[in-house]
C-alpha positions in Angstrom: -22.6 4.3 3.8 -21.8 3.8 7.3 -19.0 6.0 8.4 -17.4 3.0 9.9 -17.3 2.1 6.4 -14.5 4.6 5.3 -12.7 3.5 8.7 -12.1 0.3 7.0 -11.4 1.9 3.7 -8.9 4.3 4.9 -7.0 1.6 7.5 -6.8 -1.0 4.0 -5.6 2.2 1.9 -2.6 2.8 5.1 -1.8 -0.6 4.9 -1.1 -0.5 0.7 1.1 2.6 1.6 3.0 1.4 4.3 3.6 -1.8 2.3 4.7 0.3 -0.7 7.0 2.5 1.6 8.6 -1.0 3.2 9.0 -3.4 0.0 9.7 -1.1 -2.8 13.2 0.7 -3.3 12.1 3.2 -6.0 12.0 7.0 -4.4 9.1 7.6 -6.5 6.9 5.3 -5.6 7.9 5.2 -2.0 6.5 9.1 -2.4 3.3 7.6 -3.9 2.7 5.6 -0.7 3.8 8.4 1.5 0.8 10.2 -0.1 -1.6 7.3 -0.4 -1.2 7.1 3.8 -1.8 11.2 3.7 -4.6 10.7 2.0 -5.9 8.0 4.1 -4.8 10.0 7.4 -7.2 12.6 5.4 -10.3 10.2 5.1 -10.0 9.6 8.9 -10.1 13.1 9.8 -13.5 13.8 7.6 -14.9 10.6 8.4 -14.3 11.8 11.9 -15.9 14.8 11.6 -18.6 13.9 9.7 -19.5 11.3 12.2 -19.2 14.2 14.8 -20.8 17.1 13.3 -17.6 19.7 13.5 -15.7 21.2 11.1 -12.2 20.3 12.8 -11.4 17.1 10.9 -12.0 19.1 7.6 -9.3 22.2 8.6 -7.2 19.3 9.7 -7.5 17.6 6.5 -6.6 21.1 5.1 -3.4 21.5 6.8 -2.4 18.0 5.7 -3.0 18.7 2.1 -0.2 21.5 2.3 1.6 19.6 4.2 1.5 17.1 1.2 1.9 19.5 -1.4 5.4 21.1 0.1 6.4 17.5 0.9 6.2 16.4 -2.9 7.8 19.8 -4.3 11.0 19.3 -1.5 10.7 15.5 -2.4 11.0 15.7 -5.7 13.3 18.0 -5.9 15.6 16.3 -4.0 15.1 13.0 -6.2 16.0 14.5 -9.4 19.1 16.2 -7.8 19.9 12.6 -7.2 19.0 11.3 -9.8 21.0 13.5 -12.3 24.1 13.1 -9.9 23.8 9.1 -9.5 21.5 8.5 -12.7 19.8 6.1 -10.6 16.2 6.4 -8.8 17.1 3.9 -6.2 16.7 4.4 -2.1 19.3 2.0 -1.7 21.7 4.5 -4.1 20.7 7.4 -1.9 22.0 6.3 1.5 25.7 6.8 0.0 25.1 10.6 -0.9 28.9 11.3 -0.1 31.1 10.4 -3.3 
């Protein structure tokens, strides 16, 4: 496969997140798209690097991975608290976090 290839793959893959993260109004699945558009951010960096012959994209992709991995233990964390206080997984429900 062409590298250009996984361009495409990871730009459609952003879009699906970013459309997840704008229409739907459930935390959790708004956190699913966050990650589906880390993971695509991740593609583009090894694709990069692949197509350049360094090893930068793939420390990059690294970092991003922790990155990802404290974002969903803070994230969902923070959505059960809610969810226990509110009983609601809503992003809508979460604006109003005074009572």
């Amino acid at each position: 496969m062409n590298p250009n290839d996984y361009l495409i793959l990871s730009a459609i893959l952003f879009a699906i997140g970013l459309a997840g993260v704008l229409v739907r109004r459930n935390a959790l699945i708004v956190f699913m798209s966050i990650e589906l558009m880390l993971n695509a951010a991740n593609l583009v960096l090894v694709s990069s690097a692949y197509q350049h012959g360094d090893l930068g994209g793939q420390v990059a992709t690294f970092f991003v991975m922790v990155v990802a991995a404290a974002e969903v233990v803070v994230g969902l964390a923070i959505v059960i608290t809610i969810f226990r206080s509110r009983h609601t997984g809503s992003v809508d429900e979460a604006k109003l976090l005074s009572r």
